[in-house]
N, C-alpha and C positions, 0 to 999 in steps of 0.2 A: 178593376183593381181599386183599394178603397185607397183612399187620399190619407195619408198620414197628418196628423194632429200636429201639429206646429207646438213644440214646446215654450213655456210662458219663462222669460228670463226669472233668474232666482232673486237679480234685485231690480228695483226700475230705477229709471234712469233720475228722479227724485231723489231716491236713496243714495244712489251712486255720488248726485251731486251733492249730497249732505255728506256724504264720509270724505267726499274730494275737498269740503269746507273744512273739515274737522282735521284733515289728516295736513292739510295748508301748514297750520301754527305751529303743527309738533314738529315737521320738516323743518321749518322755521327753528324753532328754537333745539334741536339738534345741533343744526347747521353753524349756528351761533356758539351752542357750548363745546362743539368740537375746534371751533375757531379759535375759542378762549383758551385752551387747552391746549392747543397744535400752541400757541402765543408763550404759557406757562412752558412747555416743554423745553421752548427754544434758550428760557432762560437759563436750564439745568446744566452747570457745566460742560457736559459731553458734547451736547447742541454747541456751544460759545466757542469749546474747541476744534469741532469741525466749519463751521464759519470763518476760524480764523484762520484754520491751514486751509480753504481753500482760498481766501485772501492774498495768501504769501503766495500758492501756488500762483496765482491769477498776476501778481508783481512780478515773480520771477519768471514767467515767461516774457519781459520784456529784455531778459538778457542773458549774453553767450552763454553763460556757466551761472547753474544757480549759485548763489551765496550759503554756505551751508547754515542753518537756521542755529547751529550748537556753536556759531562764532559768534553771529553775532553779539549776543551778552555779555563780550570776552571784547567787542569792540566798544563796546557802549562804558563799560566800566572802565578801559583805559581813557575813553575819551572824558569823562568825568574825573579821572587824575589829572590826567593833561592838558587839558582842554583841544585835545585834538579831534577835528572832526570822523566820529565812527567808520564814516560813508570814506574819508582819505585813507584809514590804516586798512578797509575793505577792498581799496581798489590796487593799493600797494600788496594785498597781502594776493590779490587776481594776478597782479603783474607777475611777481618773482617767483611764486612757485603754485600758478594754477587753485591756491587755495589747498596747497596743501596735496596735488592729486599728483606731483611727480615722483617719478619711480626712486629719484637720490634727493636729497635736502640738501646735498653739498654740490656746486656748481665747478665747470672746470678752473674758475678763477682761484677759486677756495672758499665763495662765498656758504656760509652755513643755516644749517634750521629753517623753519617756515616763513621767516621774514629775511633773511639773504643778506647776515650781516656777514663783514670779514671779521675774523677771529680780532684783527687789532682793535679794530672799530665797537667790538662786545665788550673786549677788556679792557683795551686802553689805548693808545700809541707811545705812551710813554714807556712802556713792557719794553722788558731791553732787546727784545726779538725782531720788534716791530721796526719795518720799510716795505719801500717800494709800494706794492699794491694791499700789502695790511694782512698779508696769510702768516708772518710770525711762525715762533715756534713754538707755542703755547698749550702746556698741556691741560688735559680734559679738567684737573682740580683746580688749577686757575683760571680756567675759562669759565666756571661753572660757580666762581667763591665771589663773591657780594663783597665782600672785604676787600681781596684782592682788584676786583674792578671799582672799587672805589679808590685805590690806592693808584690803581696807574689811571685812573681820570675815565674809564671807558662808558659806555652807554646802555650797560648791559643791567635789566631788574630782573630781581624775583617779585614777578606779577602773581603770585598768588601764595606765598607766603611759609613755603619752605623749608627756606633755608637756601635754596640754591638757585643761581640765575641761569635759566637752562634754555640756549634758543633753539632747542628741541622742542622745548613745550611750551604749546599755543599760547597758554596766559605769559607766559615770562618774554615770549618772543614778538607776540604782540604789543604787551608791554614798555618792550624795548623799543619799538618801534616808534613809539608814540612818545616817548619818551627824547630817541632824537629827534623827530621832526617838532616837537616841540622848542625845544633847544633853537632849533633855527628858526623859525619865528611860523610853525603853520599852527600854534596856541592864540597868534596874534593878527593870523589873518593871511601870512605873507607865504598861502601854499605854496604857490609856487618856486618860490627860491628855498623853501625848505625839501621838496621835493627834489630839485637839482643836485642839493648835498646831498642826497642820499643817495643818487645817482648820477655822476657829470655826464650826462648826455640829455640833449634836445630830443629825442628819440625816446627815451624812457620819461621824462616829464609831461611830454605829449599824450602816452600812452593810461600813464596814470590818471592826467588830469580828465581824460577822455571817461573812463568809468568812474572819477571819481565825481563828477558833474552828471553823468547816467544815473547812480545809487541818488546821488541829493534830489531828483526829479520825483523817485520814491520813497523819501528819506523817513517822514514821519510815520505815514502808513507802514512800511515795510520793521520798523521798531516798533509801534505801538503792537501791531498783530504779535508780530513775534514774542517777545516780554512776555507779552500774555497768555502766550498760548505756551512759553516752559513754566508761568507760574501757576495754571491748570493743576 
């Protein structure tokens, strides 16, 4: 039987090492300009806003219930009226109604809206309705009139510039918020005895100061990303 011919490689292995030299640099500088690239990408806003929500996401798993991202620039701006710290109206606003996620916004005491004020405490006490625990008999166009709670003394704003002081809505209720606890001195430092007014219980000041010392741990970070990522 005759011995078959051994075929002759198509390149030797000289050549092979000359195109493995040659093909070195261009791998090389690929690798390089895809880098530079993949680098320019990351700056184009859609990159900057996905870095940023996974930042918040990456913050808010440090706590029970995330902070919804669409408040906080609703805390940040009352706290630059007020000088109340953002991370306090955040943790009052966790305390009394979950952030917003309870089924009624009015409590069985009478307390109202997203931050759980009593109707007297919104308008006024001086309201001729006002005793005892502050539910009044005050209806929705007094409750709701910037005039009128300025006339019986109450703590109720229109945070966002309506015309109407609504602690149904977030900006006016937060607002308000911030608004007394300034009043009592947490503009000046003394949360905690402004937080007790707002609440007379050990029990509720505890709880507050609890998240509101949690948020301050993340307090910059968790603002910068944010900000940034609704002004995207």
């Amino acid at each position: 039987m005759a011995k078959k011919k051994q075929k002759k490689p198509l390149l030797s292995p000289t050549v092979k090492m000359g195109m493995i030299a040659l093909l070195i640099p261009v791998a090389i500088t690929v690798y390089v300009l895809a880098f530079f690239a993949w680098k320019e990408l990351q700056t184009l806003p859609i990159f900057e806003k996905l870095a940023q929500q996974q930042e918040i996401e990456e913050i808010q798993q440090n706590f029970d219930m995330n902070i919804p991202e669409q408040y906080i620039p609703v805390y940040v701006a009352a706290e630059e009226k007020y000088g109340v710290p953002w991370t306090l109206l955040a943790a009052h606003h966790r305390i009394e109604t979950r952030f917003s996620t309870m089924k009624s916004l009015v409590s069985p005491a009478g307390a109202i809206g997203h931050m759980q004020f009593m109707p007297c405490t919104f308008v006024g006490w001086k309201h001729p309705t006002c005793s005892g625990l502050g539910k009044g008999n005050i209806s929705k166009t007094e409750l709701m009139d910037p005039a009128i709670i300025k006339k019986y003394g109450g703590y109720g704003v229109d945070g966002n510039g309506d015309g109407v002081a609504d602690p149904y809505d977030i900006e006016d209720a937060v607002f308000s918020a911030a608004n007394y606890l300034s009043k009592y001195g947490a503009a000046k430092g003394d949360v905690k005895r402004a937080v007790f007014n707002y609440n007379h219980s050990e029990e509720y000041v505890s709880n507050v100061l609890y998240y509101y010392n949690l948020y301050n741990d993340y307090h910059d970070e968790l603002k910068t990303a944010v900000l940034l990522n609704v002004k995207k």
